[in-house]
C-alpha positions in Angstrom: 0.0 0.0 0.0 2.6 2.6 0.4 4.3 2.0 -3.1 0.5 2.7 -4.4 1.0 6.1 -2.2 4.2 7.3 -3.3 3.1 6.6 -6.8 -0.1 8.3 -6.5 1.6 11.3 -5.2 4.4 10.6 -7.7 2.0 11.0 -10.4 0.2 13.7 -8.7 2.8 16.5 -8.2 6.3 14.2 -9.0 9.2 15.4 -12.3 7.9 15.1 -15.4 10.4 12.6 -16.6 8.4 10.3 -13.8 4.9 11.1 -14.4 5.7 11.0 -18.5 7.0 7.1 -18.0 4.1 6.9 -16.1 2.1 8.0 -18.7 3.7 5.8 -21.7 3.4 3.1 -19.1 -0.1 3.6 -19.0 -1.2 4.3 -22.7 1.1 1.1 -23.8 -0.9 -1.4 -20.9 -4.6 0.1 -21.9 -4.3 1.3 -25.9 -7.5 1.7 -25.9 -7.8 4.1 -23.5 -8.1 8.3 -25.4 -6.3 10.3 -22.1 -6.0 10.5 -19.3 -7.7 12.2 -16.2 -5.6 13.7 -13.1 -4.7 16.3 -10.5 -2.9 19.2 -12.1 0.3 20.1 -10.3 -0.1 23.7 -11.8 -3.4 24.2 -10.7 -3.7 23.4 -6.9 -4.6 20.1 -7.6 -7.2 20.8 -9.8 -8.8 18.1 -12.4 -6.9 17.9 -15.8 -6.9 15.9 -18.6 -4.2 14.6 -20.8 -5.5 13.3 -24.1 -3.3 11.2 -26.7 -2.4 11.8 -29.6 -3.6 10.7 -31.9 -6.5 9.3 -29.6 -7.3 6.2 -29.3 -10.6 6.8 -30.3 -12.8 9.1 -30.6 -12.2 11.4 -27.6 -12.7 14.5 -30.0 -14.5 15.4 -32.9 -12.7 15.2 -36.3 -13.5 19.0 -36.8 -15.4 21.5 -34.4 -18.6 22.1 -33.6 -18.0 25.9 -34.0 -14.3 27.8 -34.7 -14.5 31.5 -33.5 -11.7 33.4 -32.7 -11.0 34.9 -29.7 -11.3 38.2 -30.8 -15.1 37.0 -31.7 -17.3 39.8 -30.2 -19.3 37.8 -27.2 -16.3 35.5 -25.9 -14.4 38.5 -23.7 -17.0 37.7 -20.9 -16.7 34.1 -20.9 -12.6 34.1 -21.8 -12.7 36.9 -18.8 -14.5 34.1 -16.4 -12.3 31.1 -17.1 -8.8 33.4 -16.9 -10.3 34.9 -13.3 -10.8 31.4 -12.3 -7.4 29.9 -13.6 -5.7 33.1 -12.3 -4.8 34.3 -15.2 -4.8 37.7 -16.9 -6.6 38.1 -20.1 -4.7 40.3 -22.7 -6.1 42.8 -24.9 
């Protein structure tokens, strides 16, 4: 149980260089799996996802839904949201 602990924090907040091998490990044992989900180390621990590339499947659409760019009249409220929330600063 502790080796399950260290490598749960390992994966969780540990180099890169470990939580990448971790992550090759991972996509070689399940190939059928598109990403992965986990707790960002940049973030507080927040949830983040790491999808594959390619995917495995089909974790996203071949082409959007919708393409706007940011300067797209509308977006600065929600774009202003989401960088207050990550803590960043939006740029004009």
């Amino acid at each position: 149980m502790a080796h399950a602990r260290r490598a749960s924090q390992e994966i969780s907040s540990g180099a890169k260089k470990v939580t990448q091998a971790w992550a090759r490990a991972i996509r070689a044992e399940l190939p059928d799996v598109d990403g992965l989900w986990y707790r960002s180390s940049m973030d507080g621990g927040a949830p983040a996802v790491c999808l594959w590339d390619p995917p495995a499947g089909t974790a996203l659409p071949t082409t959007p839904d919708i393409l706007l760019g940011l300067d797209h009249p509308g977006l600065d409220v929600p774009l202003a949201r989401v960088c207050r929330e990550l803590g960043y600063v939006l740029l004009d």
